[in-house]
C-alpha positions in Angstrom: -11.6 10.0 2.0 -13.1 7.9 -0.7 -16.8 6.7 0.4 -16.8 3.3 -1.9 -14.1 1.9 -4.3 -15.7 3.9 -7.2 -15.3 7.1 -5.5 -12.5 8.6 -7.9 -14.5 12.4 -7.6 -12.8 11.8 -3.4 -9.6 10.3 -5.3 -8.8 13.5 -7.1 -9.9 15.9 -3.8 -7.3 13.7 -2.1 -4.5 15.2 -4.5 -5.4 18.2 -4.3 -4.6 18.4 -0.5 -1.5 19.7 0.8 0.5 16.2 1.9 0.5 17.7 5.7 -2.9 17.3 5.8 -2.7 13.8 4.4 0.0 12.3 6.7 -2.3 11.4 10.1 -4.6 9.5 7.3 -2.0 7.6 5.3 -3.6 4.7 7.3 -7.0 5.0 6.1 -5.8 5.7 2.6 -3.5 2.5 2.3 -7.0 0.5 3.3 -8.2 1.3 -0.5 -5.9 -0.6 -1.7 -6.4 -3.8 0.0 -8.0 -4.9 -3.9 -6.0 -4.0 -6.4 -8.9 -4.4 -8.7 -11.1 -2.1 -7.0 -11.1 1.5 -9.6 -9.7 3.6 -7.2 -6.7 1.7 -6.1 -4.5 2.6 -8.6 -4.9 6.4 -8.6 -5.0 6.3 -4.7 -1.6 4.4 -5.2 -0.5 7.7 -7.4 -1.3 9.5 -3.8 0.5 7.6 -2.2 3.3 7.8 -4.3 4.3 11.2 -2.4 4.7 9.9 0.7 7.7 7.1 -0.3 9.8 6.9 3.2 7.1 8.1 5.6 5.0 4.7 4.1 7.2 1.9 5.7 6.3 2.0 9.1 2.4 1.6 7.6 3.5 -0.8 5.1 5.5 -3.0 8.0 2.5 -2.9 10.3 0.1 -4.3 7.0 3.0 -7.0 6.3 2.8 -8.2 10.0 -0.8 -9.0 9.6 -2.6 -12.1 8.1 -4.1 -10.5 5.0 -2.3 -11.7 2.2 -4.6 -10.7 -0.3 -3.8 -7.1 0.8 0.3 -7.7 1.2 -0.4 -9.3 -2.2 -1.9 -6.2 -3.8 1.0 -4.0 -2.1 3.5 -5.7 -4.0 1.8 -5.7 -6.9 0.9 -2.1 -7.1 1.8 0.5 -4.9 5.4 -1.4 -3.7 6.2 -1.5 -7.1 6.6 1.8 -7.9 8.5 3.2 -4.7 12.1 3.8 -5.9 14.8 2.3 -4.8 16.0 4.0 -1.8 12.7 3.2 -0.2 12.4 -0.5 -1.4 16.2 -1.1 0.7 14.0 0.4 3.9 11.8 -2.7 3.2 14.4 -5.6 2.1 14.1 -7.4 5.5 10.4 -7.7 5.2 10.6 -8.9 1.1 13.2 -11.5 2.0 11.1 -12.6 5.1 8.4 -13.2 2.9 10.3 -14.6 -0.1 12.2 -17.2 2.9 9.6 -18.0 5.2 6.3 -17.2 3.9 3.6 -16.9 6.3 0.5 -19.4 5.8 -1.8 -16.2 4.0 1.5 -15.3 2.1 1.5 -18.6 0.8 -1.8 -19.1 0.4 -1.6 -15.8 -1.6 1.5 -17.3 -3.4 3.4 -14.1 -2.2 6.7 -14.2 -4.0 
């Protein structure tokens, strides 16, 4: 696991492990990209990336939460790039949001 949001030398051991290993951390992972901003968020995002399906019971539990700065870098990052048949596994949550925005959501101006 990355030790600080520089940490891209942990980034690129992360890719290099066998996605078994990474499933009972995809938790822990998804927390580095709570700012997208932070250096390593995008490459842990390109982790992430191989996980698609197996992401939306993570991705529901962060979207049931108050932290709209982190929903807010979801669906501007890693959300973004899931294909298709993954997004439709999340459409109730995205029109939740888009229709009744929570007070972080808004405050985020989650859209």
């Amino acid at each position: 696991m990355p030790r600080h949001k520089h940490d891209l030398e942990r980034v690129e051991l992360l890719k290099k492990q066998p996605i078994e290993k990474l499933k009972p951390i995809l938790p822990e992972i998804l927390e580095w990209l709570q700012d997208g901003n932070w250096p390593i968020a995008e490459p842990v995002e390109n982790v992430l990336l191989n996980f698609e399906e197996e992401l939306i019971p993570y991705i529901r539990e962060i979207f049931s939460t108050n932290e709209g700065c982190w929903k807010y870098f979801l669906l501007h990052g890693l959300i973004r790039k899931l294909p298709d048949y993954t997004l439709k596994e999340l459409k109730a949550d995205l029109n939740r949001m888009l229709n009744t925005p929570t007070e972080d959501e808004k405050q985020e101006e989650i859209r």
